[in-house]
Phi, psi and omega in degrees: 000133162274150173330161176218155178312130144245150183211116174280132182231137179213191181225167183247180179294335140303015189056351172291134179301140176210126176294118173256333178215130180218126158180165184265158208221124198252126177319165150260153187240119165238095197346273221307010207215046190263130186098357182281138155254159156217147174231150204237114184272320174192161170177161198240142170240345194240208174236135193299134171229174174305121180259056187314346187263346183081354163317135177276136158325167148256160168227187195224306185210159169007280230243105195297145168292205176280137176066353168284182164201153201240144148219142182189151175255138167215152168248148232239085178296167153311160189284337168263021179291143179306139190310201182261131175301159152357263169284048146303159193239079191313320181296314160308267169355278194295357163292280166017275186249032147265314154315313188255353192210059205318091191084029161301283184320311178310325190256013193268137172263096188305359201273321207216101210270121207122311183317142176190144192227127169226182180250059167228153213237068213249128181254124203233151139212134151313126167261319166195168185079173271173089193239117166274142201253100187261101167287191174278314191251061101111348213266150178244148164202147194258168191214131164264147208310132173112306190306147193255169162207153201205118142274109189258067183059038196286097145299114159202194184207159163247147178229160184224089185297341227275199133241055185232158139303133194265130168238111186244153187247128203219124150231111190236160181296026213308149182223176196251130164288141185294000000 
């Protein structure tokens, strides 16, 4: 994935809509992931008000609390893109995408690799390439450019039979578990 566009809407001190921020925003890259990007667009932890200077809230990780939001893209490789080399060095590698993708790893199941659950509320869309949606009992559907997905605190994981990279657009929620 390549940079992407962000274009910021605020109010002035007069209350008139005004452009506050237009600039490009480059994915993270992680060994321990290779071919996967994520580009993380905007996001929040607390309850939203107008960021009117266009300044981004802070957020602290991956994955929004109850009322926090995420906007973000990742990209997806193929399933045969080559593993992490031999002799990574995993304590580094996992520093890592703790730096760049903060409490990502906490929600990752080591047992069954990819599988993942979160307390979140995520509105997905393919923008391109080709990705399967894998439950926890094994059930699959496949997604394609256009196609929508709205995961209601779901275990899964994705995969990508295809041979392109799949690029999805995520906005997720924090939520309350039922």
């Amino acid at each position: 994935m390549s940079a992407r566009r962000r274009v910021v809407t605020g109010h002035d001190a007069a209350g008139k809509s005004v452009f506050v921020s237009d600039e490009q925003l480059e994915p993270d890259t992680v060994e321990l992931f290779p071919g996967w990007a994520f580009l993380a667009v905007w996001g929040r932890d607390d309850t939203p008000t107008y960021p009117d200077d266009g300044s981004e809230p802070e957020w602290q990780s991956y994955f929004p609390g109850v009322g926090g939001i995420r906007l973000s893209f990742s990209t997806i490789p193929p399933e045969d893109t080559p593993p992490p080399p031999d002799d990574l060095d995993m304590q580094a590698a996992e520093a890592e995408v703790e730096r760049a993708l903060p409490g990502l790893m906490a929600h990752m199941e080591p047992d069954d690799p990819g599988m993942h659950t979160t307390d979140t509320i995520d509105l997905e869309v393919m923008i391109s390439g080709e990705v399967v949606l894998e439950l926890d009992d094994g059930a699959e559907t496949v997604l394609r450019p256009g196609d929508t997905i709205i995961q209601n605190g779901t275990r899964h994981r994705w995969r990508n039979r295809g041979s392109e990279p799949a690029v999805m657009a995520i906005f997720m929620l924090g939520a309350h578990r039922r």
